[in-house]
N, C-alpha and C positions, 0 to 999 in steps of 0.2 A: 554589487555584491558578487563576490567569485568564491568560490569553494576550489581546493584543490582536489580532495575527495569525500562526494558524498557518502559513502559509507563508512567512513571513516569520521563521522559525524554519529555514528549509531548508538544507542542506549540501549539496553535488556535488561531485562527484570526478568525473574525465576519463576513470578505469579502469574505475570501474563504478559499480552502485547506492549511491546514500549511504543512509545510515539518522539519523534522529536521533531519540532517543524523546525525549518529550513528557510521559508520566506513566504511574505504574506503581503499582497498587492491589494487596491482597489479591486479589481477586477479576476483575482489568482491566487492559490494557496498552496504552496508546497511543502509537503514532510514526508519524514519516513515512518513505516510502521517496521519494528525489531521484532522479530520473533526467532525464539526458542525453538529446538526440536520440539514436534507436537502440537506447540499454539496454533491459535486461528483468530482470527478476524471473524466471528458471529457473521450470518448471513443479512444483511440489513437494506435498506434502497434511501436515496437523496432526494428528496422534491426540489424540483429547480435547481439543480445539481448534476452536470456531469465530473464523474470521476476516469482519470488515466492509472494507472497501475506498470510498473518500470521494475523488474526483478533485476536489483542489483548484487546480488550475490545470495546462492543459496539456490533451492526447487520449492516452487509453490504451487498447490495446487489451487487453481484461481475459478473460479465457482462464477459465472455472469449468467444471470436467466436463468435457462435450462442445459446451460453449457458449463461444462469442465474441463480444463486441460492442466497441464501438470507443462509450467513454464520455467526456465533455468535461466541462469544472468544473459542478459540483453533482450529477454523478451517483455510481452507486457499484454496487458490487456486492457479496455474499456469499457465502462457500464456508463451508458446513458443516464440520464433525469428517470428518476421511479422507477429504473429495473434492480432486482434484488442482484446482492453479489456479495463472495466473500472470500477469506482465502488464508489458507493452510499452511504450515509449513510439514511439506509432508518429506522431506532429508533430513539425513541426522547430523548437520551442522546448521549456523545461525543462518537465518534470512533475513534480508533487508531489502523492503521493497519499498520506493518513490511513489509516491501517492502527490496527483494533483489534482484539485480540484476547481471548478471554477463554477457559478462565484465561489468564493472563499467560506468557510463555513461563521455563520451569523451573518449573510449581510441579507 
């Protein structure tokens, strides 16, 4: 599977986060979450789950633990298995951030 661009794969919605997954392995899960000026990703945590986070266009502020930074396209952040984490779109243009997780979610 090749993409020529991921964000250009993206979905939005007016209501809230869009999601569009991208590809789903045995072992790997990857999609994007779309967000709106304003939206956010709820603060939540994964059991047996780590997640990556890839800001592909747009500033998010990206909330891990007890950590926040406000990341721009090309950067990213990680939350481990059961740490809380969640993430904003604090610009006033679209975000589109790559979300992997592994395992995949339900396995």
């Amino acid at each position: 599977m090749f993409f020529s661009s991921l964000a250009g794969t993206a979905v939005f919605s007016s209501e809230k986060m869009a999601k569009t997954n991208l590809a789903r392995g045995e072992f790997m899960f990857a999609g994007l979450n779309c967000f709106e000026p304003g939206q956010e990703h709820a603060a939540h945590a994964h059991a047996g789950q780590d997640k990556l986070y890839v800001v592909l266009e747009g500033e998010a502020e990206i909330t891990v633990g007890e950590q926040m930074q406000v990341i721009g396209a090309g950067g990213g952040a990680f939350a481990a298995s059961g740490v809380m984490h969640s993430v904003r779109n604090c610009g006033n243009t679209r975000l589109v951030v790559l979300a992997v997780l592994a395992p995949p979610p339900g396995k």
